[in-house]
C-alpha positions as semicolon CSV with decimal commas, in nm:
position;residue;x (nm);y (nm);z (nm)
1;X;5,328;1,448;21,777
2;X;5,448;1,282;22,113
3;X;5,217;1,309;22,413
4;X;5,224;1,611;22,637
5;X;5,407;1,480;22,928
6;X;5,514;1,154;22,818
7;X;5,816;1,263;22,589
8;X;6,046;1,029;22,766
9;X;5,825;0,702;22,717
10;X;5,814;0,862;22,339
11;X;6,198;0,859;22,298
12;X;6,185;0,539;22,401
13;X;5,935;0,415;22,148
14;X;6,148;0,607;21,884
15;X;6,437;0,376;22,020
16;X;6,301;0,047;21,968
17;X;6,178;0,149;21,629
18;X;6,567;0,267;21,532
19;X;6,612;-0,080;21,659
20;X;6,378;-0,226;21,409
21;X;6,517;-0,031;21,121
22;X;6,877;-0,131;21,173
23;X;6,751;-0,508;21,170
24;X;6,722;-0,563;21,538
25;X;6,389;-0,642;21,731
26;X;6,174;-0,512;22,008
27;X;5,968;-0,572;22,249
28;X;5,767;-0,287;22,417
29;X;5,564;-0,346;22,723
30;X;5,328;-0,072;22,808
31;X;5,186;-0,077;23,157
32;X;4,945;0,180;23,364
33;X;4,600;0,169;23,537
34;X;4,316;0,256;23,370
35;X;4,257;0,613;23,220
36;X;4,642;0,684;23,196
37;X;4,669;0,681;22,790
38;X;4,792;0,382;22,707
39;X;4,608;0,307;22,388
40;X;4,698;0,644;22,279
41;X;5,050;0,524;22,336
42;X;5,007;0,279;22,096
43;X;4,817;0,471;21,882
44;X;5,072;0,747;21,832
45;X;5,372;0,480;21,823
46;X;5,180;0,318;21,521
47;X;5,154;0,627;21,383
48;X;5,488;0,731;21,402
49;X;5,571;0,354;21,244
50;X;5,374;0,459;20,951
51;X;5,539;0,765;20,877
52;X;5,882;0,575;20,895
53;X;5,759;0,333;20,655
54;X;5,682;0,029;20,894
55;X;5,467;-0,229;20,763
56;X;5,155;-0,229;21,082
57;X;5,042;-0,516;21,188
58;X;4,786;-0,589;21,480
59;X;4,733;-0,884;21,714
60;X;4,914;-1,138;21,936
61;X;4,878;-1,406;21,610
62;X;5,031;-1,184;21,331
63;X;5,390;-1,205;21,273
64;X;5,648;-1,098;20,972
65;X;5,822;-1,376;20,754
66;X;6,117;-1,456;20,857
67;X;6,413;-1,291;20,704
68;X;6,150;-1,042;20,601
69;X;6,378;-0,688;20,558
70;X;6,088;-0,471;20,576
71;X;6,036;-0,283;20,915
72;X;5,733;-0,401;21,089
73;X;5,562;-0,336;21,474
74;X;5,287;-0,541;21,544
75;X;5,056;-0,340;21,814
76;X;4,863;-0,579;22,049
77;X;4,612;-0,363;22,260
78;X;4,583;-0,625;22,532
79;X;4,823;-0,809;22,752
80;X;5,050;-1,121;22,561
81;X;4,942;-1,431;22,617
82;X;5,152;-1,723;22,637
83;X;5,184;-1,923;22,297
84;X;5,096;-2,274;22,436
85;X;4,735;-2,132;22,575
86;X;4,471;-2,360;22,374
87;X;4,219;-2,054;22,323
88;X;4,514;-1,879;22,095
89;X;4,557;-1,932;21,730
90;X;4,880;-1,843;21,724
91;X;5,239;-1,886;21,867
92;X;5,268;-1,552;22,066
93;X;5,539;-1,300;22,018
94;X;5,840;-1,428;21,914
95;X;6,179;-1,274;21,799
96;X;6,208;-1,185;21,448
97;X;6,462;-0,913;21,282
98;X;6,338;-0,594;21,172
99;X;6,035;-0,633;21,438
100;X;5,864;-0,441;21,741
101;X;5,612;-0,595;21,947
102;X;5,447;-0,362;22,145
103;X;5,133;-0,431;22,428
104;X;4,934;-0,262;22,613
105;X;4,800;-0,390;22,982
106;X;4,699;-0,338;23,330
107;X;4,921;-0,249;23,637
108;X;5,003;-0,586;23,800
109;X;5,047;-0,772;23,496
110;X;5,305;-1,084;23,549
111;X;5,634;-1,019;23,439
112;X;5,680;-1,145;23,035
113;X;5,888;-1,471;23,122
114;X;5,556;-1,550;23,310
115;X;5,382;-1,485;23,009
116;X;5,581;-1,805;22,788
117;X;5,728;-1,492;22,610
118;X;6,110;-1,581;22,518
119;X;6,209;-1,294;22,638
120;X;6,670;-1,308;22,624
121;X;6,633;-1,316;22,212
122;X;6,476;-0,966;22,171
123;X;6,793;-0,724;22,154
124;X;6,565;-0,432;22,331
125;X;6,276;-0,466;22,563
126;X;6,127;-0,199;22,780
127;X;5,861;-0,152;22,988
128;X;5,715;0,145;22,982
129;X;5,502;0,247;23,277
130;X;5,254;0,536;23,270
131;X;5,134;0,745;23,542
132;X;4,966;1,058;23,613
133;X;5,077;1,365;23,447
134;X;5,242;1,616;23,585
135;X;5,083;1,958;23,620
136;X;5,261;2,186;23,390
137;X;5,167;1,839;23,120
138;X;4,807;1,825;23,261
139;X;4,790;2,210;23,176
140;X;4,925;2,164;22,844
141;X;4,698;1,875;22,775
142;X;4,389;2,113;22,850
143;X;4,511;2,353;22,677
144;X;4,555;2,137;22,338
145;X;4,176;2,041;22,396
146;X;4,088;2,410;22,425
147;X;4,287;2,501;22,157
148;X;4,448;2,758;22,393
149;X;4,778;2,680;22,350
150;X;4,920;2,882;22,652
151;X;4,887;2,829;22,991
152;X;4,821;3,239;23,020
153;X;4,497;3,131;22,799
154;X;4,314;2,975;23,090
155;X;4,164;3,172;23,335
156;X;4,261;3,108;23,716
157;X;3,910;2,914;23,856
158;X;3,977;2,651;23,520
159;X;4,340;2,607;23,634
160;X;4,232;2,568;23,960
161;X;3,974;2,292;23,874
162;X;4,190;2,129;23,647
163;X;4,466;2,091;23,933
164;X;4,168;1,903;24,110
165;X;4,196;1,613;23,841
166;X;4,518;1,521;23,972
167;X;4,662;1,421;23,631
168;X;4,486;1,153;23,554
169;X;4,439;1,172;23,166
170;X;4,139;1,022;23,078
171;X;3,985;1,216;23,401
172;X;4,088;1,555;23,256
173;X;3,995;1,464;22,892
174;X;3,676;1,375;22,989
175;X;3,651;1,689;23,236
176;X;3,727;1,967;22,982
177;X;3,536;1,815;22,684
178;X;3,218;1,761;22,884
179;X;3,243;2,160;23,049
180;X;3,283;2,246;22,610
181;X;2,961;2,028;22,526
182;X;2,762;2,166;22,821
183;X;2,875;2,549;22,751
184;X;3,052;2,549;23,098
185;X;3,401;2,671;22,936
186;X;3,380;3,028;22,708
187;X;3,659;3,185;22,518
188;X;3,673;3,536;22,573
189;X;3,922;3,782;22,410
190;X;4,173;3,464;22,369
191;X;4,060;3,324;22,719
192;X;3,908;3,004;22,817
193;X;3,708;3,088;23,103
194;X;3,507;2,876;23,344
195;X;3,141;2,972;23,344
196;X;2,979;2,783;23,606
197;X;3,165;2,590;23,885
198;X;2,958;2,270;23,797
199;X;3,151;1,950;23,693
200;X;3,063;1,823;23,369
201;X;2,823;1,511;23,374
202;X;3,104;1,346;23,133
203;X;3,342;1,340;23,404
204;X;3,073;1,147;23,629
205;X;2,978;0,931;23,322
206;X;3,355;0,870;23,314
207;X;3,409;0,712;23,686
208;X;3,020;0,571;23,742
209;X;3,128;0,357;23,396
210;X;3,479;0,273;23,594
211;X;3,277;0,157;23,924
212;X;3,046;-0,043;23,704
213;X;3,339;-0,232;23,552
214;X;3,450;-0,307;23,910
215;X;3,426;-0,623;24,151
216;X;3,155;-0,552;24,418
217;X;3,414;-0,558;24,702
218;X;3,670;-0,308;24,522
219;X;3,327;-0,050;24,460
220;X;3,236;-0,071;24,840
221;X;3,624;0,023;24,885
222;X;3,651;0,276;24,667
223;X;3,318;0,465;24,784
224;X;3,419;0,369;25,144
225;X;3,708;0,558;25,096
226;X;3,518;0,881;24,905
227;X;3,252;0,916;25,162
228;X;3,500;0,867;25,447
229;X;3,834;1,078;25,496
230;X;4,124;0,940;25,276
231;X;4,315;0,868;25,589
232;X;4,106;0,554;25,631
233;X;4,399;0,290;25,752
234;X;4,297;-0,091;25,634
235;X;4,187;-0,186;26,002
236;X;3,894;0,073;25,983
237;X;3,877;-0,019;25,633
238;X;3,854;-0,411;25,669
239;X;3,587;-0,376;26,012
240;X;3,364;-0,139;25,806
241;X;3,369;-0,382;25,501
242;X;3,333;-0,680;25,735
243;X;3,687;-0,858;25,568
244;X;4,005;-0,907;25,702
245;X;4,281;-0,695;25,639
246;X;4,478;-0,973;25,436
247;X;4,098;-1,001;25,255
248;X;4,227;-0,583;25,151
249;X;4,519;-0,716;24,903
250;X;4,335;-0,837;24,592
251;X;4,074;-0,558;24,642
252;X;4,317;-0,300;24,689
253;X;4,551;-0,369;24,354
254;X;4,190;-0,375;24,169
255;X;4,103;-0,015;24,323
256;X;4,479;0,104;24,183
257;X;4,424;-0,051;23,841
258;X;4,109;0,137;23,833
259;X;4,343;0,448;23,801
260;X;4,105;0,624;24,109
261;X;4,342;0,525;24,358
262;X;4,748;0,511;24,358
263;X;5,024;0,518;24,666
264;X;5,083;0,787;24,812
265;X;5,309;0,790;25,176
266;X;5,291;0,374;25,148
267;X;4,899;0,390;25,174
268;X;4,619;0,385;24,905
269;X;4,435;0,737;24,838
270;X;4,240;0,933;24,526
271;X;4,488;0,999;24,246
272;X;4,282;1,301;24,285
273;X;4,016;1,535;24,470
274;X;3,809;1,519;24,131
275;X;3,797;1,122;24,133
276;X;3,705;1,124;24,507
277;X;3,412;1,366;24,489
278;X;3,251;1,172;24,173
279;X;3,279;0,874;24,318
280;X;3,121;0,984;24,677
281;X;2,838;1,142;24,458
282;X;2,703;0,802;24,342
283;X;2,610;0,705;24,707
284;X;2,302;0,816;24,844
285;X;2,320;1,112;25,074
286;X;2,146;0,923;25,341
287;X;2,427;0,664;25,355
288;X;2,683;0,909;25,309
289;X;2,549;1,027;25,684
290;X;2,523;0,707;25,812
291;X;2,903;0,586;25,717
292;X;3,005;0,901;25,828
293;X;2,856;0,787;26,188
294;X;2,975;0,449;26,165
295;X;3,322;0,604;26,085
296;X;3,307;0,851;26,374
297;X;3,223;0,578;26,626
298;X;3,508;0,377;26,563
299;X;3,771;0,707;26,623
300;X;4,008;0,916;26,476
301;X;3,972;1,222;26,261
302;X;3,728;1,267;25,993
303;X;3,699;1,601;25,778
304;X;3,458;1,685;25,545
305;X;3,513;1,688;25,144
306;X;3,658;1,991;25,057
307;X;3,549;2,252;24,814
308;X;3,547;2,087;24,414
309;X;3,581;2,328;24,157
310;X;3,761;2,630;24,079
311;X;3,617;2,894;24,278
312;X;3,572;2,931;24,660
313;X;3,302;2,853;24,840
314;X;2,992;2,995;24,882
315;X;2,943;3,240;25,180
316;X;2,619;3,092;25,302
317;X;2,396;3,238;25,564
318;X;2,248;3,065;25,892
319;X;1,939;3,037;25,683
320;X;2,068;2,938;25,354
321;X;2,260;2,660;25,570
322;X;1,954;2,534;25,752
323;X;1,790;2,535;25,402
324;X;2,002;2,309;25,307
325;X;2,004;2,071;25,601
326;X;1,604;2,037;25,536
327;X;1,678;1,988;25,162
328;X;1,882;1,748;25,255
329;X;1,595;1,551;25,479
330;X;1,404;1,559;25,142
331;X;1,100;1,800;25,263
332;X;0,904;1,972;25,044
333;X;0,838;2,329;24,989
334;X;0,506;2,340;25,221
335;X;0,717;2,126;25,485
336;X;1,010;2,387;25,509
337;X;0,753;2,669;25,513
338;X;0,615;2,509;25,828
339;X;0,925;2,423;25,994
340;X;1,038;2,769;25,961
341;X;0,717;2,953;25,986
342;X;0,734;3,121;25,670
343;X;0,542;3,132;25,378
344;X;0,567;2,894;25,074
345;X;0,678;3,172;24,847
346;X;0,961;3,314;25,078
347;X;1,058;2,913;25,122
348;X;1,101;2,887;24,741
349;X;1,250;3,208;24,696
350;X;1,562;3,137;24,902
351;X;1,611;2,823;24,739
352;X;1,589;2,998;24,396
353;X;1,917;3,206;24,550
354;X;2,092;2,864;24,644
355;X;2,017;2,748;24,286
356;X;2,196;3,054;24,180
357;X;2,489;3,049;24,422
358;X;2,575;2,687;24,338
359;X;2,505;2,735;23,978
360;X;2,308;2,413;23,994
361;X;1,920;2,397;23,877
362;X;1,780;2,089;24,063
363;X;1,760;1,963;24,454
364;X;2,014;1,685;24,341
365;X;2,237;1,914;24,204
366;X;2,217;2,116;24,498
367;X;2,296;1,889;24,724
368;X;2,608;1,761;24,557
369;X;2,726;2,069;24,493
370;X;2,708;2,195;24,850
371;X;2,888;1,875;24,943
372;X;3,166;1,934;24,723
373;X;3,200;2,302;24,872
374;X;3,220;2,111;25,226
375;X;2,891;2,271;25,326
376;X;2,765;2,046;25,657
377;X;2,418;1,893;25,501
378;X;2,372;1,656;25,800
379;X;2,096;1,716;26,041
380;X;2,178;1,960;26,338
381;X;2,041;1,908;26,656
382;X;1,971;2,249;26,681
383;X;1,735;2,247;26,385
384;X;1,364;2,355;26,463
385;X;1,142;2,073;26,523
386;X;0,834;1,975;26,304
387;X;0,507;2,007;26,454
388;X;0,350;1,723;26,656
């Protein structure tokens, strides 16, 4: 079954391996940043090989016999390498009839002449380069892992946080079957409905385990970028990082083969408001007000995050909003009760309400979530003072 949203890469595939059949070669180059499917490319092309009656074969160092009449692809899930390299066994893709060579790799990878690959002798190459999905495939993807199989099937506030992923495949997969382990998606009369308007922890597993397999510099970006407003040109970001802006080049095509960030208007931003939020959540909310600062000092607009999830947000009282700000200062309990001049019980009782409104069931949780809703957690001057 092709992928939702990629059925023209999939004809493609299905092309090459007509090739193949008729006693022609292939070679298949498929390119994307992180997260955007491209295993399951070449999972489903060696699939559909098998079907067809290809012999499979996997790794740069396998090859058919030549002369060999039997249709064969050979599925290497990393980019070629060039044959002469001393740390290969092998001689590296190289024309043979009734074969398909097909990769997998990273944006930015050099073009396949660059990679000692003889490229003129293959009758059909392609590279096939994979991006986000578009909405209408992004709904149809959820809806597969819901087993809803129409878009009617999902209730507006999951549509609405699914549109927050942006398209980003591995994103949304990881989205939808974390809300499913953690209950936060029920089926009702034929209708997947969003429960809370918490994001699962497997979407934050999901971009804390991208950050982690990121340069130091490119991290810094990226949360630069989350904590600040997207607008961020590379002079603000390059004085706030302490680098040049040439320093921004390498760092920058890292950040877009993360999949987080792509082009959009000729500067880098979030594939998505999803990606954004996760990533601001794994800095500490006293930096997050302190690069905030740093950002304001140096000009130019800066708006908060907006809302993340599917519903709107909260209508918050004066109170509930100065609750929040104290939260926020990490006081406890008996602190708030005498900053406000109220007792300990009527402290934790409004907080027990916020809990509730945010659908969150910790002071971390809290916090986050009121920063997704774009809820101001920042000290106010106005604030009550504590006592001397």
């Amino acid at each position: 079954m092709p992928q939702r949203g990629r059925e023209p890469e999939t004809r493609r595939v299905y092309e090459a391996l007509d090739c193949a059949c008729t006693g022609g070669n292939a070679l298949m180059h498929v390119v994307g940043p992180r997260g955007m499917g491209k295993t399951r490319m070449l999972q489903e092309a060696a699939e559909t090989a098998r079907r067809r009656g290809f012999r499979l074969l996997r790794g740069e160092t396998q090859t058919a016999a030549p002369g060999d009449p039997m249709p064969t692809l050979v599925v290497v899930d990393e980019p070629f390498h060039p044959g002469s390299s001393p740390s290969r066994g092998g001689p590296g893709p190289r024309p043979a009839s009734h074969t398909v060579w097909m990769a997998a790799s990273p944006a930015g990878t050099p073009p396949r002449r660059a990679d000692g690959i003889d490229v003129p002798p293959f009758l059909c190459t392609t590279r096939l380069v994979l991006g986000p999905l578009s909405r209408g495939a992004a709904r149809d993807l959820a809806s597969d892992l819901l087993d809803a199989r129409l878009d009617a099937r999902l209730d507006a506030p999951l549509l609405r946080l699914l549109e927050q992923v942006g398209g980003h495949p591995g994103l949304l997969i990881e989205l939808v079957r974390g809300l499913q382990e953690e209950g936060s998606v029920r089926t009702v009369s034929g209708v997947a409905q969003l429960v809370t308007s918490r994001v699962s922890e497997q979407a934050g597993f999901y971009v804390r385990d991208t950050l982690a397999g990121s340069s130091g510099l490119c991290r810094q970006l990226l949360c630069l970028m989350a904590v600040l407003d997207d607008g961020c040109g590379p002079e603000t970001l390059g004085r706030l990082l302490g680098t040049s802006t040439a320093a921004l080049i390498p760092v920058l095509e890292e950040a877009y083969a993360t999949g987080l960030l792509h082009d959009r208007g000729g500067a880098p931003a979030f594939v998505s408001l999803l990606a954004r939020c996760l990533v601001a959540e794994t800095v500490p909310q006293v930096l997050r007000t302190v690069l905030r600062s740093e950002r304001a000092a140096l000009g130019g607009p800066l708006a908060p995050l907006p809302p993340l999830d599917g519903r709107a947000g909260p209508e918050l009282d004066e109170r509930q909003r100065l609750l929040l700000r104290l939260v926020a200062e990490g006081l406890t309990n008996q602190e708030m009760a005498g900053r406000l001049r109220l007792s300990p019980h009527t402290v934790n009782y409004h907080l027990r309400k916020l809990f509730r409104t945010f659908g969150v069931g910790s002071r971390i949780d809290l916090l986050n979530a009121a920063v997704r809703a774009g809820v101001p957690v920042a000290p106010d001057p106005r604030d009550p003072d504590p006592d001397p």
